[in-house]
N, C-alpha and C positions, 0 to 999 in steps of 0.2 A: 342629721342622718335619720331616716325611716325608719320605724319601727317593724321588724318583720316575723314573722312566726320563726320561734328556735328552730324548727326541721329543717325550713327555708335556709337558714342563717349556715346551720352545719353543711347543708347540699353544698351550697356558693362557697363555704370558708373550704370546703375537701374534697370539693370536684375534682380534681388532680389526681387527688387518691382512688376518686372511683370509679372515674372514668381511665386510669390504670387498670384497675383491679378486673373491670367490665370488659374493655378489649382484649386482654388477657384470656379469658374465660372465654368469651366468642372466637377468638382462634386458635383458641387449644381446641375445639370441640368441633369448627368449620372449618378449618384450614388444614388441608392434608401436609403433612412435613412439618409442622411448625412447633406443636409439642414435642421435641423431640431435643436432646442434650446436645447434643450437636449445635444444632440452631441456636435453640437460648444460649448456648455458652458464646454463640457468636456475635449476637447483639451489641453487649460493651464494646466491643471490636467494632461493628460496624458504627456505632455511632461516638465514637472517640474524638475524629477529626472536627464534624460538627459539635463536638462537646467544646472543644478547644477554642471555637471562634464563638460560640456563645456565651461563654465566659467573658470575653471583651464588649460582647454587644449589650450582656446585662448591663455593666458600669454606662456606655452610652444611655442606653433608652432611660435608664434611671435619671441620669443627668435631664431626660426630658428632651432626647437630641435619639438620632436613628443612624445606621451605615449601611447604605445598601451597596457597597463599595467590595466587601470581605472577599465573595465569590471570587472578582475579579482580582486582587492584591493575593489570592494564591495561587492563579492561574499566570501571575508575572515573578511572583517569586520562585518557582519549579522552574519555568524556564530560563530565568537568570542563574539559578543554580546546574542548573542542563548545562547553558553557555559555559559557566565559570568551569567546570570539574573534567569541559572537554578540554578544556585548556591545558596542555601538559604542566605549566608552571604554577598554577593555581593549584593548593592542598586544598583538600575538601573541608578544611576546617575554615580557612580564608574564603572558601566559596559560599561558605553558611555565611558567615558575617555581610559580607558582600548584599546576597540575598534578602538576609533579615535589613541590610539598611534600605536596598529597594522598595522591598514593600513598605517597611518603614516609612520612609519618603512618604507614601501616600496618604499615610493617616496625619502625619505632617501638614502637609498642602490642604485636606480635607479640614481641622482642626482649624488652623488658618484662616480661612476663608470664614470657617463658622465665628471663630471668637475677635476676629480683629476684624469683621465686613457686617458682622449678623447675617452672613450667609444661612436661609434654615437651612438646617445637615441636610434634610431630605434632598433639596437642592444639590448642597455641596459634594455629599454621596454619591449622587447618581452621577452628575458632572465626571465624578475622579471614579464610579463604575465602568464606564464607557473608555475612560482613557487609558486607563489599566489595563484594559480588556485588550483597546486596540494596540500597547503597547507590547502587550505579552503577543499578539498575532504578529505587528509588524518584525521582532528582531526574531521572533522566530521562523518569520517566513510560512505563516501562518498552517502550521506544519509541528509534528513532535519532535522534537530534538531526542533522539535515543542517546543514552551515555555509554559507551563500547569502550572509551580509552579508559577510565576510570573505574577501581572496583570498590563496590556501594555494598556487595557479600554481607559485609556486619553490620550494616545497616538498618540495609533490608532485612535483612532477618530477626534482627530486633522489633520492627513495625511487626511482620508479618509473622513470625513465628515462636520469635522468644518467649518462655515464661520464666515469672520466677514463684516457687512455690506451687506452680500450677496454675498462677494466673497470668494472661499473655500481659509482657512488657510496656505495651501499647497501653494497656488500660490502667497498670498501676502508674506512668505516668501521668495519663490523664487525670487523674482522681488527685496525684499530687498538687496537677498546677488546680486541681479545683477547690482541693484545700486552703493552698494561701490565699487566692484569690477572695474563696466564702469567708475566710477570718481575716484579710484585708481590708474586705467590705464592712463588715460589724464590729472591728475590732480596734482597727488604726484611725488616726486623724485624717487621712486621708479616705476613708472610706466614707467617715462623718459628711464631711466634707462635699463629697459626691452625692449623695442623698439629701443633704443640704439646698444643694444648686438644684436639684429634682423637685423640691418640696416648694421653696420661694427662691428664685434667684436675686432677686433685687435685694430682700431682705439677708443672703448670704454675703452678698458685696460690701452693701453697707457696714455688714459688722468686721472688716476686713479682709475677708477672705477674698483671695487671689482667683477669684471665679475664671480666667481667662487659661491662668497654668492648667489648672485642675482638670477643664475641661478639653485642653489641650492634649495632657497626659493620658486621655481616657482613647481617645482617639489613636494617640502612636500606640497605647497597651492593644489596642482591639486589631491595628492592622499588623503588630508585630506577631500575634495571636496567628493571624493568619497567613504572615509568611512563612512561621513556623510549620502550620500544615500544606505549605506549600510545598516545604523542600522535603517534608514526608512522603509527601505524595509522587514526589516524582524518585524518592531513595525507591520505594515500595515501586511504582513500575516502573523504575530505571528509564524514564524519559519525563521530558519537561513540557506538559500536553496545555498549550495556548487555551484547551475548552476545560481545563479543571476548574473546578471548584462554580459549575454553572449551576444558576438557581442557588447559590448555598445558604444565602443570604434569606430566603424565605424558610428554610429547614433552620435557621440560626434567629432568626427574627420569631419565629412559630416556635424554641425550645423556651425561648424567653417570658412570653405570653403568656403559653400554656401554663408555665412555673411561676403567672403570678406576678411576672414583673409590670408596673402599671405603662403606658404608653404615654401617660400624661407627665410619667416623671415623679421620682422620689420615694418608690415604692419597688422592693426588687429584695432577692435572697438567689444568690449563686448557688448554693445546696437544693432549690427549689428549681431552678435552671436547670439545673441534671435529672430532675424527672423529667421537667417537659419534652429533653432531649433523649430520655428512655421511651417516652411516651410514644414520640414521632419515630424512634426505632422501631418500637414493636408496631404501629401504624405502617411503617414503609414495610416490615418485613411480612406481616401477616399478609398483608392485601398483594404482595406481590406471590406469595403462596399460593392467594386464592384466582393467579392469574389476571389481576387489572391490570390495566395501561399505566403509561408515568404519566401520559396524563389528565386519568382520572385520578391518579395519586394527591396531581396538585389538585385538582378541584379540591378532594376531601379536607386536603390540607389547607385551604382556603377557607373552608366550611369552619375548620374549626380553629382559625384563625379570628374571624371573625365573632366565634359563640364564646372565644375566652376574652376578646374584647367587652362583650355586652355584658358579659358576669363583671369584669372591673368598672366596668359604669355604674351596672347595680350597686353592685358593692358599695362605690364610693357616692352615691346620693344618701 
């Protein structure tokens, strides 16, 4: 490794932090609306959903594997949830299960292909992006399925308005599953595990480890992630919309990055995930203040996609 000047070393090791700290400060001061309680309080809210599927993609890209599949795996499970719940015989409890195995399925199949084919995921992913997508368009008829026979009242309103203590429902979950998940990761043999296969795969095999489940499991964890925000998505606008979750997978891939997770694999922290994923919050929410387009959104978002790759390359020479 380089030897590099300490100031250098701090910039690169807390970019995260201050390039928080920095876009913070630039639109509280340039953006009309946006320091204001209201807004901030709404943040964790808005970037919940994408908290949730980037929690699954840390454990992939760690493994040294990618999903660019997510978007679409919640765009088929809201609408399988739409189908089932219009269904008079179907309880809504049986229709989440249903759902979650849907999506399920695809991290399944994706999984598959990469551990018993050597499929790259990049491959694999996109393959079951596109199929997902077109499956969630074909049964829906490429159309929103509104839910009218069933009533979702507590549901919804737990997404979208519940608090407890004062803080919305919505986000003290999220923070839960990011809790196990961040001390999953650091804490269990199977989080070793997974940072293992990130770090040397050949050398995790050899010493017996079952490289094929492990990365297997990472892949159902990541798309069940995201059927779960699927049938969020569609309890909160009481339809099951074939174009949710579009592009999510670059806002979920981008929260991962920014927090640090390496792309090469074996390098990653879920607690650091959730700033990348506040990050790109307050990113989406100031610049949409200050009136850009979505898409110059994604350019930026590209920009700096790419500037937290070249810091992990620095880094790791």
């Amino acid at each position: 490794m380089k030897k590099r000047n300490p100031f250098v070393n701090f910039l690169i090791n807390n970019g995260i932090y201050i390039v928080l700290v920095v876009m913070f400060v630039y639109f509280a001061v340039t953006a009309e609306g946006f320091f204001t309680f209201q807004n901030l309080a709404n943040i964790p809210q808005q970037i919940a959903f994408v908290t949730l599927i980037a929690i699954g993609m840390t454990y992939i890209i760690i493994t040294g594997g990618i999903d660019l599949s997510v978007g679409s795996i919640v765009a088929l499970a809201a609408v399988v949830f739409a189908i089932c719940v219009q269904n008079d015989n179907i309880a809504i409890p049986l229709a989440v299960l249903i759902s979650l195995f849907a999506g399920s399925l695809s991290g399944v199949t994706s999984g598959f292909f990469v551990v018993k084919f050597d499929v790259p995921p990049f491959i694999a992913t996109f393959v079951m992006m596109t199929i997902a997508r077109g499956a969630a368009r074909s049964i829906s008829g490429n159309t929103k399925i509104f839910i009218e026979t069933a009533d979702l009242t507590p549901y919804t309103n737990f997404i979208t308005s519940a608090k407890v203590g004062g803080v919305p429902a919505l986000v003290i979950l999220t923070l839960i599953v990011l809790v196990i998940f961040g001390l999953m990761l650091i804490r269990t043999r199977f989080g070793r595990y997974v940072i293992a296969i990130g770090g040397n795969e050949e050398a995790t095999r050899l010493s017996g480890i079952n490289v094929a489940q492990v990365k297997m499991l990472v892949y159902i964890i990541t798309a069940a992630l995201a059927s779960a925000v699927g049938i969020m998505m569609a309890c909160k606008f009481q339809n099951g919309n074939p174009e949710f979750g579009n592009m999510w997978e670059l806002d979920a891939i981008a929260a991962c990055v920014v927090g640090g997770t390496s792309l090469m694999g074996g390098k990653g922290n879920i607690f650091k995930t959730f700033l990348g994923a506040l990050l790109i919050g307050i990113l989406d929410n100031g610049l949409l203040a200050k009136g850009l387009s979505s898409e110059m959104i994604y350019i930026i978002k590209g920009v700096l996609i790419l500037g937290a790759v070249l810091i992990d390359r620095i880094k790791s020479d």
